[in-house]
VEXDREN-2710 file (C-alpha; in Angstrom, 1 decimal):
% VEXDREN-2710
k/r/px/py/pz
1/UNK/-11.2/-26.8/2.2
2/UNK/-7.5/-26.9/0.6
3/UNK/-7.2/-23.0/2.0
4/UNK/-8.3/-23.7/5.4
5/UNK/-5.7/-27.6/5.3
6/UNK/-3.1/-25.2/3.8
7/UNK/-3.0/-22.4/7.0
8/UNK/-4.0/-25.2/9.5
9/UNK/-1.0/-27.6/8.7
10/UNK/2.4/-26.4/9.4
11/UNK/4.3/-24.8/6.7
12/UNK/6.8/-26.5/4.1
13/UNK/10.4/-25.4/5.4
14/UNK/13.2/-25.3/3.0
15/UNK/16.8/-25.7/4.2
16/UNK/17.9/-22.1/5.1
17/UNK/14.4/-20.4/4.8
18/UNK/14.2/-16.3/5.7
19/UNK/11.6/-14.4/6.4
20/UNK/9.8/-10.7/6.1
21/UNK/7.1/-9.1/7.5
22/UNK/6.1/-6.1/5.9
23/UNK/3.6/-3.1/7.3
24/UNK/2.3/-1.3/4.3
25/UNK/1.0/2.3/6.0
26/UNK/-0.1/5.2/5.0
27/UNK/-3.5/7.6/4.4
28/UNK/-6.7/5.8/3.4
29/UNK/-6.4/5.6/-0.8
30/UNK/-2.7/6.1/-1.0
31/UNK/-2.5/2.5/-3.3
32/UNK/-1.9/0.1/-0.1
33/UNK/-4.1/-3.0/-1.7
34/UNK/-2.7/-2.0/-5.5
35/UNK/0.9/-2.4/-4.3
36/UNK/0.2/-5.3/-2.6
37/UNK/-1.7/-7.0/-5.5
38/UNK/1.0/-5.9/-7.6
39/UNK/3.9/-7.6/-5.2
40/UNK/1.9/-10.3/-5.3
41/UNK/1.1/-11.3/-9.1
42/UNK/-2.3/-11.5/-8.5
43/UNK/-5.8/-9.6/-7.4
44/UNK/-6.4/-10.8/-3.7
45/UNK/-7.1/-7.5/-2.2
46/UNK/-9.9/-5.0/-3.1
47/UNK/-8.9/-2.0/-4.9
48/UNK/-11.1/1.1/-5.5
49/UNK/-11.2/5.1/-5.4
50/UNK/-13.1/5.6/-2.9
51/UNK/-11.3/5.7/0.8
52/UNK/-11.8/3.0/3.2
53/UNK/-11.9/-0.3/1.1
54/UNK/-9.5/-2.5/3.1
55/UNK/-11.7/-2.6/6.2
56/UNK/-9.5/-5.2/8.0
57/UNK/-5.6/-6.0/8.2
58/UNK/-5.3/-9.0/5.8
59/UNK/-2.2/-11.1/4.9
60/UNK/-0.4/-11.6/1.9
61/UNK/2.7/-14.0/1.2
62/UNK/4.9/-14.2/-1.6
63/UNK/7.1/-17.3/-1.2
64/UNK/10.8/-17.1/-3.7
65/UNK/13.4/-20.0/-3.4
66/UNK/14.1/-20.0/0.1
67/UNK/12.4/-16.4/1.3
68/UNK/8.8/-15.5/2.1
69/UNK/7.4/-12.0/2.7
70/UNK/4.5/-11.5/4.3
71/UNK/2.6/-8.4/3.5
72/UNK/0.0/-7.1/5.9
73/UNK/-2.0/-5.1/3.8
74/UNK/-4.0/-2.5/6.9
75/UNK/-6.8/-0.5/6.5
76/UNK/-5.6/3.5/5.7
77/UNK/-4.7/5.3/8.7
78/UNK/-7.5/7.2/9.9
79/UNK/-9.1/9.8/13.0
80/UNK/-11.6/8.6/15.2
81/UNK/-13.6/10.8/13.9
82/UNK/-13.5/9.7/10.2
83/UNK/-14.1/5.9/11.4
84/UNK/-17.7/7.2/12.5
85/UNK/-18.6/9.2/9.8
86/UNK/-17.6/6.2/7.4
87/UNK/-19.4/3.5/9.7
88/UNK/-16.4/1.6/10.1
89/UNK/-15.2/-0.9/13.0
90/UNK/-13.0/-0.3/15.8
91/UNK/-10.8/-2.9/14.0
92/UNK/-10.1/0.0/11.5
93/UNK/-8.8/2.0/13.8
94/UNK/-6.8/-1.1/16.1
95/UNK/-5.4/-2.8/12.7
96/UNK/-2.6/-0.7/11.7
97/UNK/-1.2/-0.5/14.9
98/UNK/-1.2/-4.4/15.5
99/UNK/0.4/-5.1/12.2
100/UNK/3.1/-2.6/13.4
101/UNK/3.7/-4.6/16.3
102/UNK/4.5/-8.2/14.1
103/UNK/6.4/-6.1/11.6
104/UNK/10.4/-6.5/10.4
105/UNK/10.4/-3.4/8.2
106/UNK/7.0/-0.6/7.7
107/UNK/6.5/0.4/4.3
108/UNK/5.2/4.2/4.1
109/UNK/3.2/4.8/1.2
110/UNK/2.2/8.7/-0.2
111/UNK/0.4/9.6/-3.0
112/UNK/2.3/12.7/-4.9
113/UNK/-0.4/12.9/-7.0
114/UNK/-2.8/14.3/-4.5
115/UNK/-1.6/18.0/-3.8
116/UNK/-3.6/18.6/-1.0
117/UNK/-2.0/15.7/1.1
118/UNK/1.5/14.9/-0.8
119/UNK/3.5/17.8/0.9
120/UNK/3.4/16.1/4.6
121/UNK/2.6/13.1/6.4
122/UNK/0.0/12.8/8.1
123/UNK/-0.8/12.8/12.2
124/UNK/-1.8/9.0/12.4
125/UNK/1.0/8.0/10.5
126/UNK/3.7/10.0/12.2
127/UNK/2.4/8.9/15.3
128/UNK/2.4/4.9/14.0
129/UNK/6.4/5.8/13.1
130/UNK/7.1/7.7/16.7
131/UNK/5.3/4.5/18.7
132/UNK/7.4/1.9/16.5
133/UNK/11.0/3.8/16.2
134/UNK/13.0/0.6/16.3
135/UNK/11.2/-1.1/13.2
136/UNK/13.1/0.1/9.5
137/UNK/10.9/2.4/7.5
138/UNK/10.9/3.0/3.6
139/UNK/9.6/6.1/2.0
140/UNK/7.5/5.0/-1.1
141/UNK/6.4/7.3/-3.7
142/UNK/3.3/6.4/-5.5
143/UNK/1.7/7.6/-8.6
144/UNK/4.9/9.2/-9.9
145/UNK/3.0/8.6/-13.3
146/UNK/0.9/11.1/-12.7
147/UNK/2.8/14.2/-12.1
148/UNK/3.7/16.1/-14.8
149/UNK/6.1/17.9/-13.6
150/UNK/8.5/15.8/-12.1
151/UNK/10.8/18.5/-10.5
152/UNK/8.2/18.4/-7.5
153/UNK/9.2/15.1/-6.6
154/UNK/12.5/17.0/-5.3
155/UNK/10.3/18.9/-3.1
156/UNK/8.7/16.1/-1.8
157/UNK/11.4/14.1/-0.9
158/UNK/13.2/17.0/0.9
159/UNK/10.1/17.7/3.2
160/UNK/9.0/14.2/3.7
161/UNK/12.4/12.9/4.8
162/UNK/13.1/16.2/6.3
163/UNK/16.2/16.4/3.8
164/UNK/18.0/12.9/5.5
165/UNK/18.0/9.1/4.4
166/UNK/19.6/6.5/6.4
167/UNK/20.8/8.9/8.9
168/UNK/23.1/11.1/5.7
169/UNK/21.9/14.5/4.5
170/UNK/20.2/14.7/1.1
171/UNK/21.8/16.7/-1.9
172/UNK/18.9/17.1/-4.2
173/UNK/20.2/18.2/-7.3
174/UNK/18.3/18.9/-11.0
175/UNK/20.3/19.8/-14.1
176/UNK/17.7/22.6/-15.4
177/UNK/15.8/25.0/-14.4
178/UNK/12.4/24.6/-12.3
179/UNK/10.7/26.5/-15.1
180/UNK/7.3/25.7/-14.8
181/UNK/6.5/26.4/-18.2
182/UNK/8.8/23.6/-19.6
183/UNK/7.8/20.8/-20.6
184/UNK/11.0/19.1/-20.4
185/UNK/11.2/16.3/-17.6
186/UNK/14.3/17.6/-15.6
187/UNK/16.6/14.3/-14.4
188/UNK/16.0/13.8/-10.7
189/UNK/19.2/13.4/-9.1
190/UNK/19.1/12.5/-5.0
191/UNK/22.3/11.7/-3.5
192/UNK/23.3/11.0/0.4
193/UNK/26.4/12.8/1.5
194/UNK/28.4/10.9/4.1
195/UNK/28.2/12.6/7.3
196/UNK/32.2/14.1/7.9
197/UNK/33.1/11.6/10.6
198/UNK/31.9/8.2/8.1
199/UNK/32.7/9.1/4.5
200/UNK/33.6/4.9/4.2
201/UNK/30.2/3.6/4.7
202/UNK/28.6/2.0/2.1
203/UNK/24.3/2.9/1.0
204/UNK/22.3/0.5/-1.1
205/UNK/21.4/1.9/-3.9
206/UNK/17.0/1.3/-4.7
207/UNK/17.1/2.5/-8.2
208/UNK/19.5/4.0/-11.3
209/UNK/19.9/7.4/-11.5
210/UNK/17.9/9.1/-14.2
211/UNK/16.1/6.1/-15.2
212/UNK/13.5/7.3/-17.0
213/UNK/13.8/10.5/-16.4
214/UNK/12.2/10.3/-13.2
215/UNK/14.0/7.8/-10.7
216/UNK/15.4/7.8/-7.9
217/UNK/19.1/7.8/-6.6
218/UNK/20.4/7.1/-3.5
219/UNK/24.6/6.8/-3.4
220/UNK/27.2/8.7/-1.6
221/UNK/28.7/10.5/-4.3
222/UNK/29.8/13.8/-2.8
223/UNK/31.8/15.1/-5.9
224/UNK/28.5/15.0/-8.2
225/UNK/28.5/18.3/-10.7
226/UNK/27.0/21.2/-9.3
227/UNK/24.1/22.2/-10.7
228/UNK/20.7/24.6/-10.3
229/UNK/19.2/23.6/-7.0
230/UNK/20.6/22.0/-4.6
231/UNK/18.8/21.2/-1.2
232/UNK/20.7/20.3/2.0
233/UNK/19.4/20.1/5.5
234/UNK/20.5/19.8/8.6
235/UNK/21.3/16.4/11.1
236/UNK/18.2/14.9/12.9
237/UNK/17.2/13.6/16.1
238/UNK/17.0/10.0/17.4
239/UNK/13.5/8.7/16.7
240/UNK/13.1/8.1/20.6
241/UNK/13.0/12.2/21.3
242/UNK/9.5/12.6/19.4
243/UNK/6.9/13.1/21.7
244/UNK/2.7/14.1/21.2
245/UNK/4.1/18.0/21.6
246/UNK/6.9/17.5/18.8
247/UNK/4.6/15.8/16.4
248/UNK/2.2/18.4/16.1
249/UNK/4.9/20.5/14.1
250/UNK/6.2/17.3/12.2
251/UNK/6.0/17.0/8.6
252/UNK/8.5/14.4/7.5
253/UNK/10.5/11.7/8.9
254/UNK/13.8/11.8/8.8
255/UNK/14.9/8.1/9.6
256/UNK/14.2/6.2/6.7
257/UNK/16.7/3.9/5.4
258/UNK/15.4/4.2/1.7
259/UNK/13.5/5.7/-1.0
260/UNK/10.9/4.0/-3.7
261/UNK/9.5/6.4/-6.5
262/UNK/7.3/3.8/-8.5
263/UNK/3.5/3.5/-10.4
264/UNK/1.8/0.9/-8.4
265/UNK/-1.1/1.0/-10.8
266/UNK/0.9/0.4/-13.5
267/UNK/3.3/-1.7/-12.2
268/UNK/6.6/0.5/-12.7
269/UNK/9.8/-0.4/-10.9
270/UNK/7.2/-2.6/-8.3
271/UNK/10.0/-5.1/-9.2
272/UNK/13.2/-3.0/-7.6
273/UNK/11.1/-2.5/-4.6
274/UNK/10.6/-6.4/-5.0
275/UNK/13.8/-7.2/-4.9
276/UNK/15.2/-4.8/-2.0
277/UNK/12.3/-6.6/0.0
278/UNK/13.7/-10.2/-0.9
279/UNK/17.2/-9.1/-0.1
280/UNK/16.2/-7.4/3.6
281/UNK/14.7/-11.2/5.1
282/UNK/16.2/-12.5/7.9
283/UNK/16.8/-16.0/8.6
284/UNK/13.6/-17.1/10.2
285/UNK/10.9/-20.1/10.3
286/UNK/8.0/-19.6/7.5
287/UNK/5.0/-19.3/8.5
288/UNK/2.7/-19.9/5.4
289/UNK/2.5/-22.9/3.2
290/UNK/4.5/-22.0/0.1
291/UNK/1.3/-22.6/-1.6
292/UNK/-0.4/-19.9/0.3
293/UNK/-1.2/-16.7/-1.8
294/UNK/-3.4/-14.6/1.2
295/UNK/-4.5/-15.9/4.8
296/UNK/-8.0/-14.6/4.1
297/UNK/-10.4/-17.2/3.4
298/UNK/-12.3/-17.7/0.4
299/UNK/-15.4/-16.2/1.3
300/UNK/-13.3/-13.0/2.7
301/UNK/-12.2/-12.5/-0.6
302/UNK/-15.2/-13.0/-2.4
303/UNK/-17.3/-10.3/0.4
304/UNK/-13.9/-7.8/-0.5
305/UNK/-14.4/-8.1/-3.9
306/UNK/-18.3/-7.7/-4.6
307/UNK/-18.0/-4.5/-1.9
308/UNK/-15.0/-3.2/-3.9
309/UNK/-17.3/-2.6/-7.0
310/UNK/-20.3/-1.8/-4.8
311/UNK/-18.0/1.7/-3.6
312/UNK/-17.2/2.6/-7.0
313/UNK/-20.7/2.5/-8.5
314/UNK/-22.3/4.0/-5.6
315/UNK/-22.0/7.5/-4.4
316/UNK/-21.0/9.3/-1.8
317/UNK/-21.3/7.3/1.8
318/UNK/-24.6/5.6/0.2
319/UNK/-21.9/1.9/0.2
320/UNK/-20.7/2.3/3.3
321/UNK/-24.0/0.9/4.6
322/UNK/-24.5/-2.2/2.4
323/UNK/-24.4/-5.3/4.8
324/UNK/-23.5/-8.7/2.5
325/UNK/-25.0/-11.9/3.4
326/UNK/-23.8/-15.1/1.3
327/UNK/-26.9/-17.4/1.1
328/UNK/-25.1/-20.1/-1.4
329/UNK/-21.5/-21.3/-1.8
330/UNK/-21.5/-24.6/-3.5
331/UNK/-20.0/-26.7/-6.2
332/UNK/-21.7/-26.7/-9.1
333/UNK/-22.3/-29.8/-11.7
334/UNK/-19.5/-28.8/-13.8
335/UNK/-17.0/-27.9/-11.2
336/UNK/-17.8/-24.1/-11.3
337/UNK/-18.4/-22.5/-8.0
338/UNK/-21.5/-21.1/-7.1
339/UNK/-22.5/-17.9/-5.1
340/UNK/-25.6/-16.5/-3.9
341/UNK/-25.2/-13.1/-1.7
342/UNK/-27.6/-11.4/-0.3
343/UNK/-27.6/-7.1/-0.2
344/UNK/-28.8/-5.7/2.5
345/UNK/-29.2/-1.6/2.2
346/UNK/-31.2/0.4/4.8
347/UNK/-33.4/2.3/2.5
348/UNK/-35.3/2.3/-0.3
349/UNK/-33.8/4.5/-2.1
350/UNK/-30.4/3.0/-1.7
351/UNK/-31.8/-0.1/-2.9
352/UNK/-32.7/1.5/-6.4
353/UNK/-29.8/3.1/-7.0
354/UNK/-27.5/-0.5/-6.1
355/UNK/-30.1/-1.8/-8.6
356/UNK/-30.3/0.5/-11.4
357/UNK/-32.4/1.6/-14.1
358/UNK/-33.4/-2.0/-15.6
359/UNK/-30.7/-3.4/-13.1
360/UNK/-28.3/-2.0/-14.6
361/UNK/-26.2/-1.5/-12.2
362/UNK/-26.8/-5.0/-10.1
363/UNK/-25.6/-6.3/-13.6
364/UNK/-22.0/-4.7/-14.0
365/UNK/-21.6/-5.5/-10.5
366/UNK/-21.9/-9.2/-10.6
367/UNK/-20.3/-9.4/-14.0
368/UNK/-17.4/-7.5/-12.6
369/UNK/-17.0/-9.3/-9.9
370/UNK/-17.3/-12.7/-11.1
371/UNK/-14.7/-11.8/-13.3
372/UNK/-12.2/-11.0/-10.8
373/UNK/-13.3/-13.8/-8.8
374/UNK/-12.5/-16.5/-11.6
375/UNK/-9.4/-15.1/-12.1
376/UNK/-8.7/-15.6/-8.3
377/UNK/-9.9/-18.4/-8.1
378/UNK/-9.2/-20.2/-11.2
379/UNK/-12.1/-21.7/-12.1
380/UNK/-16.0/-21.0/-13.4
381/UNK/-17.8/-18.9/-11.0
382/UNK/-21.7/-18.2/-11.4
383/UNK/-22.7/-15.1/-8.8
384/UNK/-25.8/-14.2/-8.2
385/UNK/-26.8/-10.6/-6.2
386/UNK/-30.0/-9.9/-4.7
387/UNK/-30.7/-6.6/-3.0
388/UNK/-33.3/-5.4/-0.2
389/UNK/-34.3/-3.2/2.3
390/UNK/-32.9/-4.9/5.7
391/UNK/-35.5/-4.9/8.5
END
């Protein structure tokens, strides 16, 4: 009831209040709902390994002094063809595209840990920058933590932004050797050099250089040492001269304004990208309460969180089919919230393996989930799960 008075009533205004809404895009499993949870302080959106967990575009607000952002956390890009083979809505495949449309600034998340995927964007998310060229993007870097050799974020960043940042060519410079069999951690140095006819313009700069051996720089520093590699490409295009044809041999997008290299999961340098966030809002109305965490509702949370640890203790496409039905939501004597749902599988087998040998499995489910539930909720919470076979 206080969630549902708190989006109903019209929003607390301070005196000067600014405002940013924030697409977070990108392949299914790139860290969307991790970054977002991280933005936000807290566990609102479901997190797992398996693709496909964010099945609807859900809202997120972080209110600071006199600025609110407002992160709409999507479902993962994804092919028509994909959305069938993982049962999922139409919504998965409308979602990303709507939240484009209400967005001040498009967030475009890779994971440089996956090898197979890191090297490029991908078709639907190319496409979602092509159809939306007037809204700012940032290229965010995830997992960072998780390469070991960091000289391949050099690479990356060269064939992702197709060598230019903020309309100025990259110079992407390391001070050793790419030796793959070193195990030293080679500085990352990523400068912008000022196109000839501007070399007065100012860039904001995301993060140090060298911090940690593995940040990012973006400055226009042209007179920077010269060193091993260096990587310089040519001027782009306007965004408006990409058509179906030109995408097709696309595999970077080279009108980003910035670049994020950070470990959602862990939470390293989430806080620069905070920041840069709080300091791109533009005066504007709020549209949450400044008590408001997430538009979902209570119950939307609670479905998002038991399916979360339904996909990562069932295999394969075996969770895609579970169908939740909450039978009980009520107060209990003491305060603590009670929770009955109901898990409807369309086999037999499916049901024993969501049960478990001796319910083993049913168990660590609803422990898990109650867990994560009192901590978003902030209070007892007693959940109960039944499974069976739907008719």
């Amino acid at each position: 009831e206080e969630q549902d008075r708190l989006l109903q009533n019209r929003p607390d205004q301070p005196q000067n209040p600014k405002v940013l809404r924030i697409a977070i895009i990108g392949a299914p499993n790139a860290g969307k709902s991790t970054l977002s949870n991280q933005l936000l302080g807290r566990k609102v959106f479901p997190v797992s390994q398996k693709v496909h967990t964010t099945r609807c575009k859900a809202r997120g607000v972080i209110t600071y002094e006199d600025t609110q952002l407002i992160i709409l956390d999507t479902p993962g890009l994804t092919s028509p063809f994909k959305a069938k083979r993982h049962k999922l809505d139409e919504a998965m495949l409308t979602d990303p595209w709507d939240s484009m449309k209400h967005a001040d600034l498009v967030l475009v998340l890779v994971d440089v840990s996956d090898h197979w995927t890191r090297n490029c964007l991908s078709r639907e998310v190319l496409k979602c920058l092509s159809q939306f060229p007037q809204i700012p993007s940032v290229l965010v870097l995830n997992k960072v933590d998780l390469l070991k050799k960091k000289f391949i974020l050099l690479e990356l960043v060269t064939e992702l932004t197709e060598g230019i940042v903020n309309g100025r060519k990259l110079e992407v410079r390391s001070a050793f050797k790419q030796n793959s069999d070193s195990s030293a951690k080679p500085p990352l140095q990523i400068s912008q050099a000022s196109p000839p006819e501007n070399r007065a313009g100012e860039s904001h700069c995301p993060q140090e250089a060298n911090k940690a051996q593995e940040g990012c720089s973006l400055g226009n520093s042209s007179d920077t040492r010269t060193s091993e590699s260096s990587l310089v490409t040519e001027a782009a295009q306007g965004p408006n001269c990409f058509g179906p044809r030109d995408l097709k041999n696309k595999k970077g997008w080279p009108f980003f304004q910035e670049i994020f290299m950070l470990a959602a999961l862990r939470g390293e340098e989430v806080d620069t990208l905070k920041r840069y966030l709080l300091m791109q809002a533009k005066p504007g109305p709020w549209e949450f309460h400044s008590d408001v965490l997430t538009s979902q509702s209570p119950q939307e949370i609670c479905d998002n969180i038991i399916r979360e640890k339904i996909l990562e203790y069932l295999p394969l496409e075996v969770p895609y089919g579970v169908i939740q039905v909450t039978e009980i939501w009520e107060e209990g004597p003491s305060g603590e919230l009670l929770i009955m749902q109901n898990l409807l599988v369309p086999r037999k087998s499916h049901m024993m393996m969501l049960i478990g040998r001796g319910g083993k499995v049913i168990s660590r489910i609803a422990q898990e989930a109650g867990q994560d539930l009192m901590n978003v909720f902030l209070c007892d919470v007693r959940l109960k799960l039944k499974v069976e076979v739907k008719s």
